[in-house]
Each structure stands twice: as structure tokens, then as C-alpha cells.
C-alpha positions as semicolon CSV with decimal commas, in nm:
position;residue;x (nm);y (nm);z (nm)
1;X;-2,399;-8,819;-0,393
2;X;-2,435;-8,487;-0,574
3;X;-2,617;-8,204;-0,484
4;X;-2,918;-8,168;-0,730
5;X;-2,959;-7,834;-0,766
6;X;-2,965;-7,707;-1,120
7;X;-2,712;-7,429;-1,197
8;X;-2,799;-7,146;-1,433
9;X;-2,428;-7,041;-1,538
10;X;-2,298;-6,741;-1,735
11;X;-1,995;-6,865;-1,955
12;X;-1,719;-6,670;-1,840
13;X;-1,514;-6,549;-2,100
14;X;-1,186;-6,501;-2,041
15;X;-0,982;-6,568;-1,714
16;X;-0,880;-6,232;-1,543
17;X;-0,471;-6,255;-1,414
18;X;-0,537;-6,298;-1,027
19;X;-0,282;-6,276;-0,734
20;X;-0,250;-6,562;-0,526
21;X;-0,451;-6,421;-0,212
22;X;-0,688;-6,375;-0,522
23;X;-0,708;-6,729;-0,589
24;X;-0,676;-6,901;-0,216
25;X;-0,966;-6,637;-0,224
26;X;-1,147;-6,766;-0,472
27;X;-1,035;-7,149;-0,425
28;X;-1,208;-7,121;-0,050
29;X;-1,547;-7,112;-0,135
30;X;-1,549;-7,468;-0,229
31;X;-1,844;-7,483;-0,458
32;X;-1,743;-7,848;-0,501
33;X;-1,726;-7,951;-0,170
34;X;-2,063;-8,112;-0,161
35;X;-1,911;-8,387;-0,356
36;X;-1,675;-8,488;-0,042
37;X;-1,699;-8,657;0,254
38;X;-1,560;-8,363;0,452
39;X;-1,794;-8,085;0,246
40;X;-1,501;-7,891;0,148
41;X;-1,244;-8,117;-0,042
42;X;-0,878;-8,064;0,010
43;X;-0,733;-7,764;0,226
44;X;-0,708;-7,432;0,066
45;X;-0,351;-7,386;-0,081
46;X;-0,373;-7,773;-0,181
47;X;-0,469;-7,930;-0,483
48;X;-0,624;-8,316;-0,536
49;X;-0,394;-8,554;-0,615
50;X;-0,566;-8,884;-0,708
51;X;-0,433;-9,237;-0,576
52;X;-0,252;-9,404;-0,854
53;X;-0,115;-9,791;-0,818
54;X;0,106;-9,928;-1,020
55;X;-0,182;-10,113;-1,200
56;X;-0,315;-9,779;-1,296
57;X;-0,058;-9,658;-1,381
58;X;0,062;-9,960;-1,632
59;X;-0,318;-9,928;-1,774
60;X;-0,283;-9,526;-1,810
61;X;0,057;-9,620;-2,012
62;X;-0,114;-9,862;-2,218
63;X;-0,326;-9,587;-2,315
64;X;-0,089;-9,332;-2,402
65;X;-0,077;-9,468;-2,794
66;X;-0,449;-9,651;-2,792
67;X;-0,654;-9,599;-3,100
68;X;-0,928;-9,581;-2,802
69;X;-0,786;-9,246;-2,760
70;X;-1,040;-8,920;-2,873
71;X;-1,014;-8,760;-3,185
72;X;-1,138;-8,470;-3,396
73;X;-1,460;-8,536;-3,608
74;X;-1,232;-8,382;-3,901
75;X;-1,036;-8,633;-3,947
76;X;-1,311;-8,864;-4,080
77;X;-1,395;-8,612;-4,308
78;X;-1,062;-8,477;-4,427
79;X;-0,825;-8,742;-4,360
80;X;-1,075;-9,069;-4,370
81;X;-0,762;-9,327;-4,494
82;X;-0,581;-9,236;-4,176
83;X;-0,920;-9,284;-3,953
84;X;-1,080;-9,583;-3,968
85;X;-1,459;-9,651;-3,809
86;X;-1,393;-9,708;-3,525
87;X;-1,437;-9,401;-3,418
88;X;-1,823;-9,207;-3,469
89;X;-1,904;-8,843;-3,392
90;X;-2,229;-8,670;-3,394
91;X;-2,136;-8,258;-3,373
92;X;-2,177;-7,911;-3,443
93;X;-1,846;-7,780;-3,536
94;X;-1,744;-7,504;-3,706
95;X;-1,658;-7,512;-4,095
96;X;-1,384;-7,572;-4,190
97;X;-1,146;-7,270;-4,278
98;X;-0,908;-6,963;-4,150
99;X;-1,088;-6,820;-3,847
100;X;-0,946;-6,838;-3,536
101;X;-1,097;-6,889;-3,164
102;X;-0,991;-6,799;-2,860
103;X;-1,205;-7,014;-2,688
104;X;-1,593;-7,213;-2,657
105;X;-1,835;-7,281;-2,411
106;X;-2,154;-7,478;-2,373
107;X;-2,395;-7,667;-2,116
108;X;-2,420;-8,019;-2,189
109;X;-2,696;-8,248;-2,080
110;X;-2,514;-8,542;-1,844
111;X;-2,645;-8,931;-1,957
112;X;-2,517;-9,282;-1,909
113;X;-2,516;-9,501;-2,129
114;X;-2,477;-9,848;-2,153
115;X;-2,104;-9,919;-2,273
116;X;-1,916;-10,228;-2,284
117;X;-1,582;-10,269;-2,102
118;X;-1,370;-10,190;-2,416
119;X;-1,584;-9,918;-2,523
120;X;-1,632;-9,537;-2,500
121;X;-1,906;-9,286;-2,510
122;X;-1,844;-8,928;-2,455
123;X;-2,032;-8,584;-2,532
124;X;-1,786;-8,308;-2,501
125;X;-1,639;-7,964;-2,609
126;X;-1,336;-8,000;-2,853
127;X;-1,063;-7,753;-2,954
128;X;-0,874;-7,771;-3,243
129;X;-0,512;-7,609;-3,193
130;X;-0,323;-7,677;-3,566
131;X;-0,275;-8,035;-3,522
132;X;-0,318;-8,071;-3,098
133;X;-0,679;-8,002;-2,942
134;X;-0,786;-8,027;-2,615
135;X;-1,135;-8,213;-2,484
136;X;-1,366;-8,176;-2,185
137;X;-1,669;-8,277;-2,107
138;X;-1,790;-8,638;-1,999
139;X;-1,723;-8,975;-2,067
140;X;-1,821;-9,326;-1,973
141;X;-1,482;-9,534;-2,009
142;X;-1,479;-9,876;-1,829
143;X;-1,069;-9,949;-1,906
144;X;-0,970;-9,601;-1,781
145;X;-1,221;-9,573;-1,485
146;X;-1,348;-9,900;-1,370
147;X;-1,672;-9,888;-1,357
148;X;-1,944;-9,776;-1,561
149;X;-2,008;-9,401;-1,413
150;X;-2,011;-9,106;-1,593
151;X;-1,711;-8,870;-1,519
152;X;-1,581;-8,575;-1,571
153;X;-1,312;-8,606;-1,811
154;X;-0,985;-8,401;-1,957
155;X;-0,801;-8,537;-2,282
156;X;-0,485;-8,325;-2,396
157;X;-0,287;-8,391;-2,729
158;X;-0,009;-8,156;-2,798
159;X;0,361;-8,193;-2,812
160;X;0,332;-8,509;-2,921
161;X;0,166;-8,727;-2,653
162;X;-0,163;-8,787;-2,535
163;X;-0,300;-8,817;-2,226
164;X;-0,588;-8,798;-1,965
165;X;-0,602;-8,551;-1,708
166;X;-0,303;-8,412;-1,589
167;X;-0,111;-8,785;-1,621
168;X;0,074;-8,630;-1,948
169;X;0,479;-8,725;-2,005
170;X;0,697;-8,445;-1,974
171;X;0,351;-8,235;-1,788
172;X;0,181;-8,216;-2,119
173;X;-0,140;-8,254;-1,982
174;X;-0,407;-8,006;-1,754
175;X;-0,208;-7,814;-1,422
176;X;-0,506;-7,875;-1,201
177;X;-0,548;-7,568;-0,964
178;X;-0,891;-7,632;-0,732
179;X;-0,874;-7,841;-0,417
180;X;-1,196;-7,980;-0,433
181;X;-1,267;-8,089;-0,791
182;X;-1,050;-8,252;-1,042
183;X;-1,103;-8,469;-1,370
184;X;-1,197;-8,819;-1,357
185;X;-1,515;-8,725;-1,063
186;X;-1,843;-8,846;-1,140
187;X;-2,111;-8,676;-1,287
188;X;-2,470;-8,717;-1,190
189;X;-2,692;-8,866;-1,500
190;X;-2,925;-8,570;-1,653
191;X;-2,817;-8,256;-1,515
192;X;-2,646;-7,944;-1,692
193;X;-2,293;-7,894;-1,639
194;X;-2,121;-7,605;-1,769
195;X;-1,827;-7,635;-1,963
196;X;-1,582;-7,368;-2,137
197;X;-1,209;-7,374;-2,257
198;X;-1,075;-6,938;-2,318
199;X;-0,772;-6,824;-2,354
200;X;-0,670;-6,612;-2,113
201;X;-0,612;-6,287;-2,269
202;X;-0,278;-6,138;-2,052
203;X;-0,065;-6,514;-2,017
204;X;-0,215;-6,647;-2,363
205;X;-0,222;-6,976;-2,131
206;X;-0,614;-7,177;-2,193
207;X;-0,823;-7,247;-1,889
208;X;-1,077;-7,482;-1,834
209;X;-1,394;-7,409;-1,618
210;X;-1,628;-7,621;-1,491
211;X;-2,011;-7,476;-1,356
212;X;-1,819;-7,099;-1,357
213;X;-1,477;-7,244;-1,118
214;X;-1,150;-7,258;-1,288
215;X;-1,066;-7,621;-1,277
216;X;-0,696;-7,597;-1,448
217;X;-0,537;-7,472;-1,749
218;X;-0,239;-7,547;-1,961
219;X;0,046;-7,296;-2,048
220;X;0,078;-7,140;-2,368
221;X;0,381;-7,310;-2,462
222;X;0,284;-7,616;-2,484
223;X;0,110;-7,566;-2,803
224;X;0,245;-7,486;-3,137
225;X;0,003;-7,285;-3,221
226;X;-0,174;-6,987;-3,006
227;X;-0,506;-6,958;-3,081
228;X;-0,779;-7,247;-3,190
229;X;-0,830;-7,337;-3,589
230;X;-1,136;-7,538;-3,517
231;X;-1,426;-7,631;-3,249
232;X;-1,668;-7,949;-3,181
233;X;-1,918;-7,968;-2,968
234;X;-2,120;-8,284;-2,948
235;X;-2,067;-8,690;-2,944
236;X;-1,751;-8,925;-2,973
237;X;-1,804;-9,295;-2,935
238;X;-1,557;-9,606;-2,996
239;X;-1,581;-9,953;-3,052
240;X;-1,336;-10,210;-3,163
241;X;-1,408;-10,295;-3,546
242;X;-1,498;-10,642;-3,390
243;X;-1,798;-10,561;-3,197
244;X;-2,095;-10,287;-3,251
245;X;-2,116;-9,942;-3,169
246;X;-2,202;-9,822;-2,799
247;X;-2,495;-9,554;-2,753
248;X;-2,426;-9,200;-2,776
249;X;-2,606;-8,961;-2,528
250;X;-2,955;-9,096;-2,427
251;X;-2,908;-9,393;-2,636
252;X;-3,199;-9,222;-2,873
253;X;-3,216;-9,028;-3,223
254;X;-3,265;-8,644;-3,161
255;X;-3,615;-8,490;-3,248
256;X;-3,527;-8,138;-3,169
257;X;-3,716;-8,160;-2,841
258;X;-3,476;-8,099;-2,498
259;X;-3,718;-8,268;-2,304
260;X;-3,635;-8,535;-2,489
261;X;-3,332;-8,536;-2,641
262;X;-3,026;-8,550;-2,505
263;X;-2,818;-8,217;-2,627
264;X;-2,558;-7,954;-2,585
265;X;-2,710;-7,563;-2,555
266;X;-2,540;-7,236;-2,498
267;X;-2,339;-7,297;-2,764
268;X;-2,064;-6,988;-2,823
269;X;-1,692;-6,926;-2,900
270;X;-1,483;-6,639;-2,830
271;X;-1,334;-6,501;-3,130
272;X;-0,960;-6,409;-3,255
273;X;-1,064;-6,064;-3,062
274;X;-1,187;-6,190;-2,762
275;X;-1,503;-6,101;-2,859
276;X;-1,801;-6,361;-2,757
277;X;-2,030;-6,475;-2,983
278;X;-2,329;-6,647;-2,934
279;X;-2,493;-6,707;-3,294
280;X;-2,235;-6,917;-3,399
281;X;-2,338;-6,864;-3,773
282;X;-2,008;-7,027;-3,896
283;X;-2,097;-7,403;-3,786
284;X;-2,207;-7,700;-3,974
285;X;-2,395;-8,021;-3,859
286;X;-2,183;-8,393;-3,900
287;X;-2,213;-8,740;-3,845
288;X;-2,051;-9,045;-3,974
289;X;-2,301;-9,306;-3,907
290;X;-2,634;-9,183;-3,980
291;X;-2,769;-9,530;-3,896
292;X;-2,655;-9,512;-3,531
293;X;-2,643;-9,169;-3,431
294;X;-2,822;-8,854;-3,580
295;X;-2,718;-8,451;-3,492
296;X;-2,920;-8,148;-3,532
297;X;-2,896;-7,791;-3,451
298;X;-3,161;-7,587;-3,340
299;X;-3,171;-7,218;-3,224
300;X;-3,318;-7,081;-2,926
301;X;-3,373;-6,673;-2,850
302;X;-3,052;-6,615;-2,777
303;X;-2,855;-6,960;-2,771
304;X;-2,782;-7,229;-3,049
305;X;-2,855;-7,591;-2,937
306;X;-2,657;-7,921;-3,080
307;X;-2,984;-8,207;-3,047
308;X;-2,751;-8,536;-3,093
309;X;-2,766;-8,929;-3,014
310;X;-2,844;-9,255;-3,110
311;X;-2,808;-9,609;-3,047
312;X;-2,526;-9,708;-3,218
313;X;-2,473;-10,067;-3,414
């Protein structure tokens, strides 16, 4: 059971080259231990290493190549012959064009809902790297996880293969670094979670932080490109063609209301300096199915909010 308390979290913005007593330093205080049995997860020095059985393994396989897979919202839009519909997204993203990022950050609303067993709904933050991106965020997947919870969830495409967490061939995929929090841990329903993906400035490697921890990161070279083209931040669902569309967030059509809605804040990016930005002028609004799922922006003092959901059909 998780701890309830709601977290007020500055997005950190870039990932400061530490020395190892640096990180065993910072790995100890085990701000994810609560989610344990033991209250401080694995022993400092140690990372998680989740059980896999050959089962899982076969099914993580199977995966590898699925059309199930996550995708950029772009592709629908630019590319809509090699997309099909089985795929929806309800975003903010950022238009189309030659900026580059350096990384993005937000604080996403947690929800579950109701999915069938060959179905996927996931709000999450999405970089574009030339043609690989990186997700993270959450996800209710019934084939990967086995069960209907809501999880924290890593999805890596580069070098050509595609995987969850850190299960990539040829280590593709996330280099997990905490010992007491790792992809694929549930989420409780409707409470912020920071998210944010930087590059870090000295190693050019990206990082991934979860509530303000550094949860992983992948090296530099496993990317053609070095810096993000693109960013999403918002709503993925799939269905097979054969069956109707799951619900996306809170299962309900955005009113601009976050006492209602279900919706991503603290929007930002870091920019081709490593400057952060919080305005987040150059962003546009997109859906693909206006009859199941709706996306708005809104923006607060100091903060742009993505409003997005629906239910599906």
C-alpha cells in the first residue's frame, strides 16, 4: 500500500555528474521504501532485479514486434498510411519543426481505468529522438502485467528494438540505478507523480526521474541522434481493430476543471541550451478520435496544464 502523502516536486533539470559515494549517498535515503515490505527496498549498492519465468519472458518476446507497442502521436498525423487506428492519442506536443530539447517534465494525475485484457491505456511523457523516443509515465496493460493495476511504466525504441523497462536485446532499454524503485511498480489511483526525462549536460546520457529520485537513464550512444526533435505529453490508448476503444484517463471528456478532469500540469522542456522553460509557447493540442477522447490546454500562473480523456468507442 502506498503512502498517501501528496508530493509538491520541483522538476529537476539536469542530472549533476556524481561520484559513487555520491550516489550510495543519495540511493540510501530510500524515499521509495514505503512501497516494500522491509521499508527500505533492496540494500544500498544493489539494484531491483524483478523475477522473470520463462512464461514472462516468452510473453515479453512476443511483445518485442507487437503493434500493441506505444507510439508517437505524429505518426497519425504525418505518416497516417503507416499507422492505422488502432492506436488514439489525446496530447499536448510541441509543433512540429527544427527545435531541439534537451529534456521535459510534468506531474501527471494517476487513474485506472477499465481496460480489457488485450488492451492498453496509458498517460505519459514522450520524447522524440529522430526516429527513436523514449516513454514514461503510467500504464494499465493486462498482457504485460497481469492484472489490471496501474504501473509505473518505461518503453524504449532506439537501435532498432523495442522494449519495456530495462528487458531491451543487446541492453537497449533503461540501466536502472535505485534499489528500491523500478518500472513495472504500481501506482496508487489519483495522486500526482512527478515525471521528467533531461539530458544530462556533462555525459550527454538522458535520465529519468521519478517524484525528484533518479530512477535510471540510458547512455548517449544508444541513440542516433543527441538531443530530442519532438515532445508529447498526454494519452495513448490501443485496441485491436476488432473490438472498441478502452478509456483514457478518468474515463471522462475534459472540461478544463482539475478537480475534475483527469490531466497532466507542470508542463516544461529544457531547451537545446539547457535552459528550462515553463510557457511552453511552441505546443499544439491533438487528438485522433474526437468522439472518444477530447484534449485541452489550459494555463495556470506559472504552469501550462494538458486537460485530456474520454471514454473511448
Amino acid at each position: 500500500m502506498m503512502n498517501h502523502t501528496f508530493f509538491h516536486d520541483k522538476m529537476r533539470m539536469s542530472y549533476p555528474e556524481g561520484s559513487t559515494k555520491h550516489r550510495r549517498e543519495k540511493l540510501s535515503k530510500n524515499h521509495f521504501g514505503h512501497l516494500w515490505e522491509n521499508g527500505v527496498g533492496c540494500p544500498v549498492g544493489t539494484v531491483l532485479i524483478l523475477r522473470v519465468t520463462k512464461t514472462d519472458l516468452l510473453r515479453l518476446k512476443s511483445l518485442g514486434g507487437d503493434s500493441s507497442n506505444p507510439r508517437r502521436s505524429w505518426n497519425n498525423t504525418y505518416e497516417p498510411m503507416l499507422s492505422g487506428n488502432d492506436h488514439h492519442f489525446a496530447v499536448t506536443r510541441t509543433k512540429r519543426g527544427t527545435k531541439l530539447y534537451n529534456g521535459a517534465a510534468m506531474r501527471v494525475a494517476i487513474f485506472t481505468p477499465p481496460v480489457q485484457p488485450n488492451q492498453i491505456s496509458s498517460t505519459r511523457l514522450h520524447i522524440q529522438i529522430g526516429s527513436e523516443f523514449i516513454q514514461a509515465g503510467w500504464t494499465v496493460k493486462p498482457l504485460l502485467y497481469q492484472g489490471v493495476i496501474t504501473r509505473l511504466f518505461v518503453f524504449t525504441n532506439a537501435g532498432g528494438h523495442q522494449c519495456y523497462h530495462s528487458r531491451c536485446p543487446d541492453g537497449a532499454g533503461m540501466i536502472l540505478v535505485r534499489a528500491d524503485m523500478a518500472p513495472g511498480i504500481p501506482f496508487d489511483p489519483q495522486y500526482i507523480k512527478a515525471i521528467d526525462i533531461a539530458i544530462t549536460k556533462v555525459t550527454g546520457n538522458w535520465g529519468l526521474n521519478v517524484l525528484n529520485e533518479e530512477i535510471g537513464f540510458w547512455p548517449s550512444s544508444r541513440f542516433k541522434e543527441s538531443s530530442g526533435t519532438g515532445v508529447e505529453w498526454g494519452g495513448e490508448v490501443y485496441s485491436p481493430l476488432s473490438s472498441p476503444s478502452p478509456p483514457m484517463g478518468n474515463g471522462r471528456f475534459p472540461v478544463g476543471n482539475p478537480h475534475y478532469d483527469s490531466y497532466i500540469r507542470d508542463i516544461s522542456i529544457i531547451d537545446e541550451n539547457y535552459k528550462a522553460d515553463n510557457t511552453v509557447k511552441n505546443t499544439e493540442s491533438y487528438t485522433d478520435n474526437s468522439h472518444g477522447y477530447k484534449v485541452r490546454d489550459s494555463t495556470e500562473t506559472w504552469w501550462k496544464v494538458g486537460h485530456l480523456g474520454g471514454k473511448g468507442g
